[in-house]
C-alpha positions in Angstrom: -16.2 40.2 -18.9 -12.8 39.4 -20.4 -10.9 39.7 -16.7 -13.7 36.9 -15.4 -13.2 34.7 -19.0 -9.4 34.4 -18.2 -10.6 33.8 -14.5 -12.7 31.1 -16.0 -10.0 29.7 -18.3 -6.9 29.8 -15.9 -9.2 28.2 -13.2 -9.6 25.3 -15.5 -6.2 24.8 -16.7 -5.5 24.9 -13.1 -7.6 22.3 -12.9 -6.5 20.1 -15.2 -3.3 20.6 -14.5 -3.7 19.0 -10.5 -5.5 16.5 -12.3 -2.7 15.5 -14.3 -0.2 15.5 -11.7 -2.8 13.5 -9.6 -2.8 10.7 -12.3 1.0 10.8 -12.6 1.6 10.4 -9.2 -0.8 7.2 -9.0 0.5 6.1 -12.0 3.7 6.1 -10.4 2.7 4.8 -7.2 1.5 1.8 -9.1 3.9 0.9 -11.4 7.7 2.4 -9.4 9.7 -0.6 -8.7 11.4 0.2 -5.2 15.3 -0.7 -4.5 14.2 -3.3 -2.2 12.0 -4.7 -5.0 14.9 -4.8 -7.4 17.3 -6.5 -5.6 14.4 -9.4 -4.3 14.0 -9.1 -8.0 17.2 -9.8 -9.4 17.9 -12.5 -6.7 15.3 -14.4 -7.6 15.9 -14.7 -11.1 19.7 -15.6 -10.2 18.8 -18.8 -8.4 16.4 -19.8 -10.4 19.0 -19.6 -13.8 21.5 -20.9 -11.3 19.0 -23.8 -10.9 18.4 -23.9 -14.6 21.9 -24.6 -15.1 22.1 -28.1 -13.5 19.0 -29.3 -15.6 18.5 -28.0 -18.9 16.1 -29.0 -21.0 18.5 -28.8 -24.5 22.6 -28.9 -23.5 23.1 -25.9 -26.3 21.2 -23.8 -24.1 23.1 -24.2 -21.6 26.0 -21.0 -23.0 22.5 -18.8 -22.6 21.1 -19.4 -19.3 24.8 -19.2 -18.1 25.1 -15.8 -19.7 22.2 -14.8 -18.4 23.0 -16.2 -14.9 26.6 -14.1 -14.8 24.4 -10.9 -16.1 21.8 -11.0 -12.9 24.7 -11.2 -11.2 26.4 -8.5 -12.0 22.8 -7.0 -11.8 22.8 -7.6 -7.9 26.2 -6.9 -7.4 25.4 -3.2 -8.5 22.3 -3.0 -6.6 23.6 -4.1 -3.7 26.3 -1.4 -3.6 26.2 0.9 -0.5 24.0 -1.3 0.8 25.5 -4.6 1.7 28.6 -6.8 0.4 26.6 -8.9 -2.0 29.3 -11.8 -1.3 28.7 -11.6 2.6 26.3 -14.3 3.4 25.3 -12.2 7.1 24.7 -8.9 5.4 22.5 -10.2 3.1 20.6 -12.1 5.2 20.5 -8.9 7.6 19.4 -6.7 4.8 16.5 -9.2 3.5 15.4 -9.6 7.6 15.6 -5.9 7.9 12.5 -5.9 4.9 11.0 -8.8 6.9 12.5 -11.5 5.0 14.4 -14.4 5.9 17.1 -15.6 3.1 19.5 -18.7 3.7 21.8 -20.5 1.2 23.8 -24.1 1.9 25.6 -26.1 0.2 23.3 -29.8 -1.0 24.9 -32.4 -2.8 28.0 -29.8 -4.2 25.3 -27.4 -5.1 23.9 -24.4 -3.5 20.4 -24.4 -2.3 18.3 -21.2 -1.8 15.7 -19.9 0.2 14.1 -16.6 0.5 10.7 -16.3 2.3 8.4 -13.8 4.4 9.0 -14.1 8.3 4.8 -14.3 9.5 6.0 -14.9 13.1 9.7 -15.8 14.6 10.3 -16.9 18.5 12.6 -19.0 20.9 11.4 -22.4 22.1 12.9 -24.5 24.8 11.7 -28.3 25.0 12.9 -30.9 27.5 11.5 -33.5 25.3 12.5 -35.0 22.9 15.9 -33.5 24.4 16.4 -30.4 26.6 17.1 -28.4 23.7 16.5 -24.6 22.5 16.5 -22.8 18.9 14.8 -20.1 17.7 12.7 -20.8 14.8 10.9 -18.8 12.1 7.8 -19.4 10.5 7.7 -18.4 7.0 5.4 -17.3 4.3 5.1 -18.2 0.7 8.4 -18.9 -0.6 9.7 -16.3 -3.2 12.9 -19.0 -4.0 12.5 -22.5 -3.1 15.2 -24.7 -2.1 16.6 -26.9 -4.6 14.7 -30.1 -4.4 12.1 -28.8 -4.4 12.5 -26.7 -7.6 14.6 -30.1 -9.0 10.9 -32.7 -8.0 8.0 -30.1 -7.8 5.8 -29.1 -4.7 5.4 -32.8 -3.8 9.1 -32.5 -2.6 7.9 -29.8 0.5 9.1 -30.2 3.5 7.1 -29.0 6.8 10.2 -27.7 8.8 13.9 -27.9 8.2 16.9 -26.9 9.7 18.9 -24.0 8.7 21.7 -21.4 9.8 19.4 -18.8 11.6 17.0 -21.5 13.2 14.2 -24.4 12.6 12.5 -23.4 9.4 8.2 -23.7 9.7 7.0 -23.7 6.5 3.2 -22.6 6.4 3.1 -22.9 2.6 3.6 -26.5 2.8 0.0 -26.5 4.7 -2.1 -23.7 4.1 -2.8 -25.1 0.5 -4.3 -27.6 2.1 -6.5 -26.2 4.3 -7.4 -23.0 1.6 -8.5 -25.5 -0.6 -11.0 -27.4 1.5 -12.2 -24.4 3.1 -13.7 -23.5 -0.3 -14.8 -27.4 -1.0 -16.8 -27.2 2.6 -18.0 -23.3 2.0 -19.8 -24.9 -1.5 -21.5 -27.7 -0.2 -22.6 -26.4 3.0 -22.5 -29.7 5.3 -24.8 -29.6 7.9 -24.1 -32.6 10.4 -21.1 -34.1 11.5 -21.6 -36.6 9.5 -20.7 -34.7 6.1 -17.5 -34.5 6.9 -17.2 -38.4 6.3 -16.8 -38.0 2.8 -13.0 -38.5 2.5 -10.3 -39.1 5.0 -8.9 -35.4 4.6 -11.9 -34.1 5.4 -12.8 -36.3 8.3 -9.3 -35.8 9.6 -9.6 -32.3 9.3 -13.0 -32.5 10.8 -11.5 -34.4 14.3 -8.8 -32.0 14.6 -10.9 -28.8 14.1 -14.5 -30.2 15.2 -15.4 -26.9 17.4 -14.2 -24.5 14.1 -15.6 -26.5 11.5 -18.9 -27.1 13.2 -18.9 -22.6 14.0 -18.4 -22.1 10.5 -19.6 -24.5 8.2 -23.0 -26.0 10.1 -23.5 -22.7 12.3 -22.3 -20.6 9.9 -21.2 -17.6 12.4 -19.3 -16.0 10.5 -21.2 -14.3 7.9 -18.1 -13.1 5.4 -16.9 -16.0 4.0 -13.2 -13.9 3.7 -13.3 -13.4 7.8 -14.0 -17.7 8.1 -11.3 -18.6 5.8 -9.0 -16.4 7.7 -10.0 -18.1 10.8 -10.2 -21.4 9.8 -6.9 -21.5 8.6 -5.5 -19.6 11.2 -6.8 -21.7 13.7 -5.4 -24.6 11.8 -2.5 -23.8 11.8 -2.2 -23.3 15.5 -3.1 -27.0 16.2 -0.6 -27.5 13.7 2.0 -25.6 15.3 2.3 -27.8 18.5 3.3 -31.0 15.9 6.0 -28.8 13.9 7.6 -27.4 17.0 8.1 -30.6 18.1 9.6 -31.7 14.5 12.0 -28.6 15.3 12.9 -29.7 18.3 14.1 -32.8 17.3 15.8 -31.1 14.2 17.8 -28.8 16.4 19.0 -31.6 19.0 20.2 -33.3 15.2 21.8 -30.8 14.2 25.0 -31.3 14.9 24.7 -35.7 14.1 26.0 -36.8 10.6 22.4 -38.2 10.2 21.8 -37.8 6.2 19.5 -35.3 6.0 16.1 -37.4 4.9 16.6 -40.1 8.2 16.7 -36.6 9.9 13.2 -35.8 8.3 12.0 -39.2 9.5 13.3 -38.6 13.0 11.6 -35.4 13.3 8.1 -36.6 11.6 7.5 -39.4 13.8 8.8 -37.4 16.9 6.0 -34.8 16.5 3.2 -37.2 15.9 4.9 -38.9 19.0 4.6 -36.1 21.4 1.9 -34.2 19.9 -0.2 -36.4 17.4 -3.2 -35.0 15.2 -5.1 -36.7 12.5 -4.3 -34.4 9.9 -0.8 -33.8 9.9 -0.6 -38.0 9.7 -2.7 -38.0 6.7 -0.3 -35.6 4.9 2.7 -36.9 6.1 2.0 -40.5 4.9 0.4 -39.3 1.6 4.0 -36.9 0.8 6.1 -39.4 1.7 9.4 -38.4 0.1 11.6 -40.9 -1.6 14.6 -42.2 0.1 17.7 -44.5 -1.1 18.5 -45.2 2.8 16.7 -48.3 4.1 16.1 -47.4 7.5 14.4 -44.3 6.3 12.1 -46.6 3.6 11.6 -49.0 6.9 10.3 -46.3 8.7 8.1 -44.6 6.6 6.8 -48.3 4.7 5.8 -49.0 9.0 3.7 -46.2 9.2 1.7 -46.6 6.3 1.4 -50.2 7.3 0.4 -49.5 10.9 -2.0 -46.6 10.2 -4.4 -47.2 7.4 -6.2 -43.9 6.6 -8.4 -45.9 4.7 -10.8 -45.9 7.9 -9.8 -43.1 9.5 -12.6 -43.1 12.0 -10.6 -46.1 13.6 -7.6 -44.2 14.3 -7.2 -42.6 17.7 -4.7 -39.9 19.3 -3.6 -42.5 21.5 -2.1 -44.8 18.4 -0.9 -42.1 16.3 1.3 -41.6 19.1 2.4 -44.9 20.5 2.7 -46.0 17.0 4.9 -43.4 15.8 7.1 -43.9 19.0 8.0 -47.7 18.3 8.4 -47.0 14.5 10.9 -44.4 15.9 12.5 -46.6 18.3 12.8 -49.6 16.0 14.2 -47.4 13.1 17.2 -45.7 15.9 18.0 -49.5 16.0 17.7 -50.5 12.5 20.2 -47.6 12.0 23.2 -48.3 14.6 23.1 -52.0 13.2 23.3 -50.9 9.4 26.4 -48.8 10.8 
């Protein structure tokens, strides 16, 4: 009886034991902090006091954000030992695209700008308009460091695609807000007719650029998981995005090596894509983020297009002027500019 009672008692301790180790190890799991994760970690917060430095919200603080600025740095430095030179702009931009990351830096106004950013997909493109040009380009997630002006003005300040050392930049976190957010206004209020995507331009322009998807899953309702229709509605928005952008990169990369200041570049690249490859949508956000500009070619350019397309009756608006429109605002701004010169 005693032999069977230890039995008994061993067999729970046993037990309890695996049980423990069990919730240790998922413990662990949950809350161990991987190298990768510390240096992303201690990056980030470098920038960002590096950016803290140049605007501070009280000028006595200044002594602590730059103590705490050299301290992240040593942080990195340490982390990065064995690893990669932390001062070697390649291998840390290898090491980050080895994790699946994609991290630039540059020089903006005698200050460095930053970027670090999932890769979702990366290719090569070759265009023979606007120019017979090719770059490789990389379309990136949501940003875990944001460029400068960005950081400096606020999300307004997002660009769709710039142009940086490893390629054209895509930025899909510039419009998958967009298109998150009125997925869940059209999943509440259930339209069922075209005619109730009328309600604001946004939607309508959304509407004309995705009439087959919107009509599946908002009037037909195939899709009876609302998390497998966001997915595809935002997927397949972004692919009649994509067209637009790549043409925005091509015009970037045939810039590249210009002295154009970098917002007339913008402008160049803007009205090139909704030249070549116009959609209703894209033109509503580009004229309602309209970035502010010193140069007056650039305010020319951008004043013309809100003149010349008025969203206001969006229904109006066809393919065909979004494109032809866009073109002679191009042309006439590539003149405004050799004459201010």
């Amino acid at each position: 009886m005693m032999k069977r009672l230890r039995t008994i008692v061993a067999s729970r301790y046993a037990h309890l034991f695996i049980g423990l180790l069990a919730l240790y190890g998922l413990s662990w799991s949950i809350t161990h902090t991987s190298h990768f994760e510390k240096v992303m970690d201690n990056l980030m917060w470098y920038c960002y006091t590096d950016y803290e430095v140049r605007k501070p919200f009280f000028p006595g603080e200044v002594w602590k954000v730059e103590f705490y600025k050299e301290k992240y740095k040593e942080r990195l430095s340490s982390l990065a030992e064995g690893f990669f030179d932390y001062h070697d702009k390649k291998e840390v931009q290898a090491f980050f695209m080895s994790k699946g990351f994609l991290y630039d830096v540059w020089e903006e106004k005698n200050r460095d700008s930053y970027i670090l950013a999932p890769v979702i997909e990366k290719g090569h493109q070759k265009t023979e308009f606007p120019e017979n040009v090719a770059f490789d380009y990389f379309i990136l997630g949501d940003k875990k460091i944001i460029p400068f002006p960005e950081y400096e003005r606020g999300p307004w300040a997002r660009g769709f695609v710039s142009a940086g050392e490893k390629g054209i930049y895509i930025h899909r976190d510039s419009l998958e807000p967009f298109l998150r957010w009125y997925f869940e206004s059209l999943w509440i209020t259930e339209p069922r007719a075209p005619e109730h995507f009328h309600n604001d331009p946004l939607t309508y322009s959304l509407y004309r650029d995705l009439q087959g998807v919107c009509e599946d899953i908002f009037i037909k309702r195939l899709h009876t998981s609302k998390q497998n229709a966001q997915y595809f509605f935002i997927k397949e928005g972004f692919n009649v995005f994509l067209p637009t952008l790549l043409a925005m990169g091509a015009r970037m990369a045939a810039d590249r090596e210009s002295n154009f200041p970098p917002d007339y570049q913008y402008l160049r690249a803007c009205l090139t894509g909704l030249s070549l490859n116009p959609n209703h949508t894209m033109l509503y956000m580009l004229k309602t983020s309209i970035p502010d500009s010193n140069n007056p070619p650039v305010r020319k350019g951008w004043g013309d297009l809100r003149k010349r397309l008025d969203i206001t009756y969006p229904d109006q608006i066809t393919l065909e002027q979004i494109s032809k429109v866009a073109q002679e605002i191009l042309e006439r701004t590539e003149e405004s500019s050799v004459r201010s010169e």
